[in-house]
N, C-alpha and C positions, 0 to 999 in steps of 0.2 A: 482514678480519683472520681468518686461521685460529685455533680452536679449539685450546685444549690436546691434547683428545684426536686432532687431526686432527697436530699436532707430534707426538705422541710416538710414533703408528703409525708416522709417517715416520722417526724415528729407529730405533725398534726395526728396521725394514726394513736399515737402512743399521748399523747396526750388526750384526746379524748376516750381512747382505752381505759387508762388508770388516773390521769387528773379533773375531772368531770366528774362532779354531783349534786344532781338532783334533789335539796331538799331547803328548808328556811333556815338561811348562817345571818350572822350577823358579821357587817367585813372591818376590814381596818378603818375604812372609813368613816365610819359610823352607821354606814347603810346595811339596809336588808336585802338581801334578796334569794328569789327561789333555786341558785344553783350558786355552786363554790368552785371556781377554777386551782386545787390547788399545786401550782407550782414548786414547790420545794419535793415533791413528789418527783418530780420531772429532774428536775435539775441537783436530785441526790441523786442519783439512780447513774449507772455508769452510759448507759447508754444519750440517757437524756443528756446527760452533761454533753457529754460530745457534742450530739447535735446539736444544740445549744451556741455551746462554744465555737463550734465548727463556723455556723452560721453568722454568727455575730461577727467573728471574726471577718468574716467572708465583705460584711456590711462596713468593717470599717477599716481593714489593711491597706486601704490606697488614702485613707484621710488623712495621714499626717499626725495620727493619734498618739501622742506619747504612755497615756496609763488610763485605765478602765476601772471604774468604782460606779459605786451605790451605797443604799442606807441599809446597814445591817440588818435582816437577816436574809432577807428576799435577795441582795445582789451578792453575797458571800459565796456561796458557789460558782455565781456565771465570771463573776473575776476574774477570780480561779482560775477556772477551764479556759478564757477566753487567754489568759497570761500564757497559762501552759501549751494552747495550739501556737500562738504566736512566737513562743521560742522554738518550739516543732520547725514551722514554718521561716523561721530563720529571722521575723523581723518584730523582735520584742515589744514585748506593750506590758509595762509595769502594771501593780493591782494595786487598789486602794480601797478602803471601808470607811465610809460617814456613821459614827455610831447617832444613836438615838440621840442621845446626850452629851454634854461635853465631861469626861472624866477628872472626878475630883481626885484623886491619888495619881502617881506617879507623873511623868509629864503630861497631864493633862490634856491629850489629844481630843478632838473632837472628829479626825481622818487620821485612821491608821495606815500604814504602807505605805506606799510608794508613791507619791506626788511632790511635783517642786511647782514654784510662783513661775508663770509666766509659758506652763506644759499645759498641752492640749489635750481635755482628756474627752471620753466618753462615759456618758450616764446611764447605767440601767437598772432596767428589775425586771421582776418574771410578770407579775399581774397588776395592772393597774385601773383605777378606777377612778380616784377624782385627780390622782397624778401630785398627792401630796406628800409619798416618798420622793419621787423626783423632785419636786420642789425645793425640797429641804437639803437635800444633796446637791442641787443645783446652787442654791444660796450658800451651803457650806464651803464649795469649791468656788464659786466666785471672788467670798470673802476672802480665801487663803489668798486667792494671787493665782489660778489656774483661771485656764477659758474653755468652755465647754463647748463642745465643736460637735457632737451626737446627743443625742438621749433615745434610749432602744428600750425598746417592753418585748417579752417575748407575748404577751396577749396583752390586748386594750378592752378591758367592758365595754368602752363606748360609752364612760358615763360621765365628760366631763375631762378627761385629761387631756385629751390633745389639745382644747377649747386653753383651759390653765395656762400648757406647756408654749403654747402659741402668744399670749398675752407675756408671756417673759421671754419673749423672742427666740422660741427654740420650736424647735420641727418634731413632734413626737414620730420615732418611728417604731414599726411595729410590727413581729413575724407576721403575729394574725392578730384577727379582731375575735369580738366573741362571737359575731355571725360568721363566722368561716369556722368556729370551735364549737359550737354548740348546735347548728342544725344536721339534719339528718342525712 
């Protein structure tokens, strides 16, 4: 079995391989800036996934974690994969998705899958920057009746979220930052 640390070089490699680019995007944030980390590249990819998943996993298997969600679209794969090592690994961790919006047809979910009132879950995404996916997943799951016990990015721009995450009394963690992804 490989080593966390031997997962995460491999990631960092592969994501700044193929999710790294140099040019003016405009983010979800509303910010600009001169390079786009984009992760759904990473965490479509089979290999990304795993690691990904692998990882997180690794981050949160001893926390007493009942189910792992995010805000649709950014945490829909790491769910996923984090669900899928965790029944591998023998100690299940439900998945769950905050959509955007609350849905006006059918049962009108605003969290799909697997969470109940009173389970502990974990929060992630791939890329963050002012940490207002988290947020809003954060507050989704509060209100339902769950207690948030993680919040995990697999990259932090470093532009304000941990600051955010901190002030609603949570600990952002995070593989890497963007200085450990973007310099040379």
């Amino acid at each position: 079995m490989e080593k966390i640390s031997e997962l995460k070089e491999k990631l960092l490699k592969i994501l700044k391989e193929r999710a790294v680019v140099f040019k003016e995007v405009k983010l979800s944030s509303g910010k600009t800036s001169n390079y786009y980390i984009d992760g759904k590249i990473i965490t479509l990819s089979p290999e990304g996934i795993y690691l990904v998943s692998k990882i997180i996993f690794e981050m949160i298997k001893n926390e007493n974690i009942d189910a792992i969600g995010g805000l649709t679209i950014g945490a829909d794969p790491i769910v996923s994969g984090v669900s899928l090592i965790s029944f591998i690994e023998k100690k299940p961790i439900y998945a769950f998705i905050v959509r955007s919006s609350q849905k006006d047809h059918g049962m009108g979910k605003l969290i799909e899958g697997n969470i109940q009132k009173g389970w502990n879950v974990a929060i992630v995404d791939d890329v963050v920057t002012t940490g207002s996916s988290l947020l809003k997943s954060i507050e989704a799951v509060e209100n339902y009746g769950a207690n948030v016990k993680k919040v995990i990015c697999i990259v932090d721009r470093e532009e304000g979220a941990k600051k955010a995450i901190e002030e609603k009394g949570y600990k952002l963690e995070s593989i890497f930052t963007k200085d450990e992804l973007i310099r040379k």
